[in-house]
Structures are given as C-alpha cells and as structure tokens.
C-alpha positions in Angstrom: 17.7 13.2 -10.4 19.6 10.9 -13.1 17.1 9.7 -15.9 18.4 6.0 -15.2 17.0 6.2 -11.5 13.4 6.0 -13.0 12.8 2.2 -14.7 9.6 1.8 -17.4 7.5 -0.5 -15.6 7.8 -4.1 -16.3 6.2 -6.6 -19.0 6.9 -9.8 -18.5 4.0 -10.9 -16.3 1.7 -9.0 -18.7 0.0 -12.2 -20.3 -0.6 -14.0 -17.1 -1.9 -10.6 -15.7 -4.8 -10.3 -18.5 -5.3 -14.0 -18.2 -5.9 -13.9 -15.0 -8.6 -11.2 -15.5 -10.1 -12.7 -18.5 -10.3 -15.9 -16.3 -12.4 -14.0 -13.7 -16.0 -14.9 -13.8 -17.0 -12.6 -15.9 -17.4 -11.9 -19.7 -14.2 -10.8 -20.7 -14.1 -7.3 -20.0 -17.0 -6.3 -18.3 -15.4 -5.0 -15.4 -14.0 -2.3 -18.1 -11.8 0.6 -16.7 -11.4 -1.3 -13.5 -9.5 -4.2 -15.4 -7.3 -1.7 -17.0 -6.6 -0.2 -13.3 -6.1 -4.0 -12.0 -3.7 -4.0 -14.8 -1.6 -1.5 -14.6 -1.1 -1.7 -10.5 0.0 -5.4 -11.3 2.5 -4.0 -13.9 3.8 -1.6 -11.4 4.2 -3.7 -8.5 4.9 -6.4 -10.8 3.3 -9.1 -9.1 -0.4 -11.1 -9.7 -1.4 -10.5 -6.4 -1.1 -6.5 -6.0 -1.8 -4.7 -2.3 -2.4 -1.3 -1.7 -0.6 -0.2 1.4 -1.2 2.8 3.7 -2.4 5.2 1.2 -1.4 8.9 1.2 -2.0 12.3 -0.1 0.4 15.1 0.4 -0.9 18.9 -0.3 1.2 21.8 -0.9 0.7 24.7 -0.6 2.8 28.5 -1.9 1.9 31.5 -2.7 2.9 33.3 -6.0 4.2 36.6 -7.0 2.1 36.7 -10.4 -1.1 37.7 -8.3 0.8 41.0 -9.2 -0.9 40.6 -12.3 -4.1 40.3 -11.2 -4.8 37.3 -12.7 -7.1 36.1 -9.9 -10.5 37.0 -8.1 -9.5 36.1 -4.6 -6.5 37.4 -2.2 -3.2 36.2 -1.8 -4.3 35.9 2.2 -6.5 33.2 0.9 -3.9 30.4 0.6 -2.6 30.8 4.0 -6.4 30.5 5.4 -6.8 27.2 3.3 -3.9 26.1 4.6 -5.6 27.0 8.2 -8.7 25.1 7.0 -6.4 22.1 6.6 -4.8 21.7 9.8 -8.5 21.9 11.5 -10.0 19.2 9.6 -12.6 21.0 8.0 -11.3 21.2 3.7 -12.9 19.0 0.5 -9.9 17.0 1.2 -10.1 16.1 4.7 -13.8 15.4 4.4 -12.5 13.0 1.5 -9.5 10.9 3.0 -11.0 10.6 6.3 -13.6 8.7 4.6 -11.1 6.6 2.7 -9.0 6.4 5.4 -6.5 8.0 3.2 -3.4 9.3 5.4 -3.2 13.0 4.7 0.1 15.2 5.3 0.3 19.4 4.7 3.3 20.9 3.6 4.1 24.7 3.4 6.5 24.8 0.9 6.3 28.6 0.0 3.2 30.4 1.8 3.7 34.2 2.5 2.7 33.4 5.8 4.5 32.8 9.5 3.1 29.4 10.9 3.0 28.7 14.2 5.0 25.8 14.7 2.6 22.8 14.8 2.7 18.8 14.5 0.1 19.2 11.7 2.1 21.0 9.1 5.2 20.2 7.2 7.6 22.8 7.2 8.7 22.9 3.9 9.0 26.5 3.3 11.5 27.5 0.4 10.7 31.0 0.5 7.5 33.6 1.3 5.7 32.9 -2.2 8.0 33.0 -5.8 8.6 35.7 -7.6 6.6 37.5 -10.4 7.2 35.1 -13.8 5.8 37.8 -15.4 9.1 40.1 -15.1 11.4 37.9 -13.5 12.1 34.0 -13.0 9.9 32.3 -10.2 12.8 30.9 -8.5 16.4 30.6 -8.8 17.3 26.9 -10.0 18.9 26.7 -6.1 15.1 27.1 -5.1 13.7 25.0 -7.3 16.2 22.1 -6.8 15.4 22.5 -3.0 11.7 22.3 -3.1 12.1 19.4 -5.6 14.5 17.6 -3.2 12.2 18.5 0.2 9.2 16.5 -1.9 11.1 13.3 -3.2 12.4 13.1 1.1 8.9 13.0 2.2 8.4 10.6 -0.2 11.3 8.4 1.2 10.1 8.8 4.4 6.6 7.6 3.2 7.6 4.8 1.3 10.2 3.6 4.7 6.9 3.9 6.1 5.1 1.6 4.4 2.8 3.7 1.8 2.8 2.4 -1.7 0.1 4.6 -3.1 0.4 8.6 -3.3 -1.6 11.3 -4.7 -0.7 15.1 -4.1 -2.9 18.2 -4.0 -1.6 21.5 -3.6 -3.3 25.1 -2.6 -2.0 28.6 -4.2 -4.0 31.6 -5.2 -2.6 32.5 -8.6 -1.1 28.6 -9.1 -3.6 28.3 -12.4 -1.3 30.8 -14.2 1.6 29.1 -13.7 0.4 25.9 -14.4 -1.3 27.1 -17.3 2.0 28.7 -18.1 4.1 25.2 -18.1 1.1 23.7 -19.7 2.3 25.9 -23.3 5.5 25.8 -22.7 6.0 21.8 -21.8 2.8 20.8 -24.2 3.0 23.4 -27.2 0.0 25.2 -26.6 -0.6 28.7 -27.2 -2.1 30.9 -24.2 -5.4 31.0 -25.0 -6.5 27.9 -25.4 -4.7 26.8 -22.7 -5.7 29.1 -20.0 -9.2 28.7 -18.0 -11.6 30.3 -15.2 -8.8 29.1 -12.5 -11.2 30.2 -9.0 -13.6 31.8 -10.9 -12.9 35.2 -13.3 -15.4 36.0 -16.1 -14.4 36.4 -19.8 -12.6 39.6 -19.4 -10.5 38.3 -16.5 -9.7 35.0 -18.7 -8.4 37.1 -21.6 -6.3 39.3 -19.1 -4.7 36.1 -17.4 -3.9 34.7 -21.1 -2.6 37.9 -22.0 -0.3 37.9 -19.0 0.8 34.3 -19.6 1.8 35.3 -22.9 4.2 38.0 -22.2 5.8 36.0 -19.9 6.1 33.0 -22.3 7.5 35.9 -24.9 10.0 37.0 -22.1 11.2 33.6 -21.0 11.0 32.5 -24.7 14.6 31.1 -24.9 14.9 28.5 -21.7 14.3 25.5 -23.3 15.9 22.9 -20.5 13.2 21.0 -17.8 14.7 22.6 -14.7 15.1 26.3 -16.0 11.4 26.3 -16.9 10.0 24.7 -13.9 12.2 27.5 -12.3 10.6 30.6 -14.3 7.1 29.8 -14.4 6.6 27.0 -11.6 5.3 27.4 -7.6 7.4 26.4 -4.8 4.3 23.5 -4.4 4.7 22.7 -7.8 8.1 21.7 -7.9 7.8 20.3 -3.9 5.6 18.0 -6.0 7.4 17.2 -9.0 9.9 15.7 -7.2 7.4 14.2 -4.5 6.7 12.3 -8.1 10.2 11.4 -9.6 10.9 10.3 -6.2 7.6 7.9 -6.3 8.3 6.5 -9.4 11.9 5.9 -9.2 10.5 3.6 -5.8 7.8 2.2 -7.5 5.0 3.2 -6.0 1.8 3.9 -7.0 0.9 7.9 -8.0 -2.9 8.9 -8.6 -2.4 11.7 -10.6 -4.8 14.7 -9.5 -6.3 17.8 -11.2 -4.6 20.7 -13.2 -2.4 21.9 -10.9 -1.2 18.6 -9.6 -0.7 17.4 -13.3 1.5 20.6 -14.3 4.0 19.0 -11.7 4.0 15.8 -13.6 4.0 17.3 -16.9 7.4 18.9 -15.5 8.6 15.4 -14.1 7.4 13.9 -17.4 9.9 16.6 -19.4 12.5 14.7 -16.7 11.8 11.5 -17.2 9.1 9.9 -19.8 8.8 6.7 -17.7 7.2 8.7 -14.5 3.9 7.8 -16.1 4.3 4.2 -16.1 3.7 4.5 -12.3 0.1 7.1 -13.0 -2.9 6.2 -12.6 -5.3 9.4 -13.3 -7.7 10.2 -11.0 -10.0 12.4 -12.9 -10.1 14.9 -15.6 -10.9 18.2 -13.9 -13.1 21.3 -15.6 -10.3 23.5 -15.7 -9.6 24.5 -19.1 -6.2 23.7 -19.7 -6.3 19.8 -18.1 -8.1 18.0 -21.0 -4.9 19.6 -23.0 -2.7 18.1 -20.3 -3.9 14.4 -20.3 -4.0 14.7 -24.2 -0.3 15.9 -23.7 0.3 12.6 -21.5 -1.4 10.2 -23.4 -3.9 9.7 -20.5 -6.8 8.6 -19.7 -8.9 9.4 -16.4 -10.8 6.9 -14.5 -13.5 9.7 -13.1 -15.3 13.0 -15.1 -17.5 14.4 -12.2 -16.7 18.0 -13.4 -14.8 18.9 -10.3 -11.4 21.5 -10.4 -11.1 22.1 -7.0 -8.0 21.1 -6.6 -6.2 19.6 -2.9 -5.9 16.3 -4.1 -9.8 15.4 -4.1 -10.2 14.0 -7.5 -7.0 11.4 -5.9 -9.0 10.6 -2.5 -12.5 10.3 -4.4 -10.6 7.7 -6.9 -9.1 5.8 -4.2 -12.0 3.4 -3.5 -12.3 2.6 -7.6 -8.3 1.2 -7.6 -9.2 0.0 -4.5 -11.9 -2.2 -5.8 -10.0 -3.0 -8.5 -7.7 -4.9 -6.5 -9.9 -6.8 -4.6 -11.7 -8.2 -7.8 -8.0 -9.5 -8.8 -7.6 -10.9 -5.7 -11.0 -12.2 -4.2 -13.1 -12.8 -7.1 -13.2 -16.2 -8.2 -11.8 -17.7 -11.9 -14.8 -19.6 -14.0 -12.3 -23.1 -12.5 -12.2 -22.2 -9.3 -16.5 -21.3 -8.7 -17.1 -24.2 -11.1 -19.0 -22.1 -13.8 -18.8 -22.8 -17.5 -16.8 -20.4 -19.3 -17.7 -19.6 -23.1 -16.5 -22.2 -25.3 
C-alpha cells in the first residue's frame, strides 16, 4: 500500500465545526469528550452534518506458533472453540453488537483448525497458525502481504456496502506476546515493561513471557522495515487487521480503535502510514499492560477506562453508542439562535 493512498484528514471546515458546537445550547464545552468525538467524525467525513452508517466490527482470529514457549495458561484448542462461540451467538462481542445493532463479521485468517464450511465465517485462512517468532519469522512477507490484502478487501466490500464505521477484534491464544512483541519493537520499549498478564499468568509466568519476548527481539534485532517486522513477530489476524485499517483509512471511514491486540495492528499500519490515525477514534484503554504504552506511543487518548482487556472488539461495540450520541447532539440539538435562549454575553 503506497503512503500517498492514505490523505491526513482535512482542516478547512475546522472553525465552522467548533462553532457550531460552541453554538449548541450549552456552556461551551460541557458536552467534553463527546465534542472532541463530534469533532473529529466531522473532520473525517469532512462535512457539518456527519452520519454514521451501518456500523461494523470484523474479528479475527489465528493461532500462533509461540505458544511453543509457553507463554500462555490456556491451550492452543482454545482459539478455535472461541471462534465456535462466535458463529453461535453466544461471545462478549455478540452479546455487545447485537445490542448496538452493530453488524458483526468472523474471519479465520490463520486458526489451526478445519472449519466446516459455513455462511457465518470468513474464510480467510493464510495458514494453520504462524510460526514460532521465537526461532524463526512468523510468516514469510508472501504471508503477510496476503493476510494484509484479504483484510483491506473486506474492507472494500464493506465500505461498497455502505458501512462507514469499523472496529476490529481478533481471538488468538498466545496473540499477547506478539503484540507485546511489536509493541518494543515499533514503540521502543523494552520487554518488561511492556509485557502484561495476557489471559491470566501469575508473576512467574509474566517474567517467562518477557524473557521469551526478549530473545526473540535479540534474534530478530536487525529488521528494521514495517513489513519485515509485522512478518517476524505479527499473527495472521494481526496483519488481516492492519490492512483491514490502511484500507479504512485510505476510504475514509471511520475506525474505533480496540484493545491491545487490536492496537498492535494499528501501531503496524501507523509505522506504514502516520496519517491512519487521523481516521481513530479509541474506544477504550484496556488493563493489559502494554496498551497504556501503546496509546502513549500514538498520541491517544481513549473515550472509555472500564478496566476491561478482553479483547474481540468489545471495548469498539461498548463505545459505539458514545460516538453515536455524539453525532446526534451535532445534528439535533438546537444552537442558543435557533431555541431562542440567551447565550453568554
């Protein structure tokens, strides 16, 4: 994906957009964080009048070869059953965008798993889970390009469709390692400060996984290029997603940013592009260790803390109905003119 293809948003209705929410009545910004969302979708959609449109959230889901290491509490078997849970309804995330009315789409991009064929689940599958980052690359960059380009067509196919808003979620036992791992090598950060409880391991298990992550960092020290390192230490899900995002962003659309996981992808389509944030909003800041570092790393700042990291996409379908009312106060809520109140002199 050529840098060009992905435009910073633009500025040139930015006064008439705070004057119109200054205009509001209201004292001026006592709607707080939701005037900076009305803001910001204006600026994308560039318009005074924004719509959300047919809002989706695409999980992933792949398995990964650095549960070798043991750097996680539950089974590789596990992401394959999630995936199950998915497809009958019963996940965090269905619960969640079936009461938003939030479109939801499942993708196997990489589970070590043989699907039966089925109208609920996107065959996406690159390969049956990476490899171990810990001794080898992840993927080959052939891979990686292909899972990149399967997310950005869904995206197309999406956005031909009508959606304008997107969040992602993914599911992958051992996919806090190797989002911890592009965490230090995309942000700077050294392994263990970086690296967090992931599904749940005590103290001891936290040291191992850091001490795992930074072999692997030491091994894969030289690759220094966006591409080879989303490659080497990246999930097939992660990269589906990272191009689900440049994709999104070079179309405009909206992209509520998710927790860790989710936010490794766009750290990696960040490294691509710098103006794929323009088009973020961020959902929440999750309790994982490492995604405080990664919002610091993106200049960000969420629009929910509720202590959640469980990943899927949640933290996206929970902050749906907050950008959602911050479009209707742009558009339905009245100016001091218009209601016939007295502004402040």
């Amino acid at each position: 994906m050529q840098e060009s293809q992905i435009i910073a948003v633009s500025t040139e209705l930015d006064e008439q957009i705070q004057q119109k929410i200054d205009l509001k009545t209201k004292p001026l910004g006592a709607l707080g964080t939701l005037e900076k969302i009305a803001f910001k979708v204006c600026q994308i959609q560039n318009t005074l009048s924004p719509q959300l449109s047919q809002p989706s959230i695409l999980v992933c889901a792949g398995d990964h070869g650095i549960t070798q290491e043991k750097v996680s509490p539950f089974p590789q078997e596990v992401t394959f059953q999630m995936v199950m849970n998915f497809l009958g309804g019963g996940a965090a995330i269905n619960v969640f965008c079936r009461q938003n009315k939030i479109n939801l789409l499942v993708a196997d991009t990489g589970v070590n798993f043989d699907f039966e064929a089925s109208d609920l689940l996107l065959d996406l599958k690159v390969r049956k889970g990476t490899r171990n980052f810990a001794v080898e690359p992840a993927m080959t960059i052939e891979e990686c390009q292909t899972a990149m380009n399967n997310g950005a067509g869904i995206i197309e196919k999406l956005h031909k469709e009508g959606t304008n808003i997107v969040g992602f979620g993914e599911m992958g036992i051992g996919n806090t390692t190797a989002a911890t791992a592009l965490l230090c090598k995309f942000g700077g950060f050294s392994a263990h400060e970086a690296t967090g409880a992931g599904t749940g391991m005590n103290a001891e298990g936290i040291n191992h996984k850091a001490q795992v992550i930074e072999k692997a960092l030491q091994l894969h020290q030289a690759i220094d290029q966006p591409m080879d390192i989303l490659a080497t230490f990246g999930g097939y899900e992660i990269a589906t997603i990272c191009g689900a995002i440049l994709k999104a962003a070079e179309l405009k659309m909206i992209i509520l940013s998710d927790g860790f996981i989710a936010t490794s992808a766009l750290i990696a389509a960040h490294a691509f592009n710098k103006n794929v944030t323009d088009y973020c909003l961020f959902a929440h800041e999750s309790n994982e260790q490492g995604h405080k570092l990664m919002l610091q790393h993106l200049k960000a700042e969420p629009i929910l803390h509720l202590g959640m990291r469980l990943g899927e996409g949640t933290g996206s379908a929970v902050a749906y109905p907050i950008v959602q009312s911050a479009v209707c106060f742009m558009n339905e809520m009245s100016s001091f003119a218009d209601a016939g109140v007295s502004n402040k002199d």
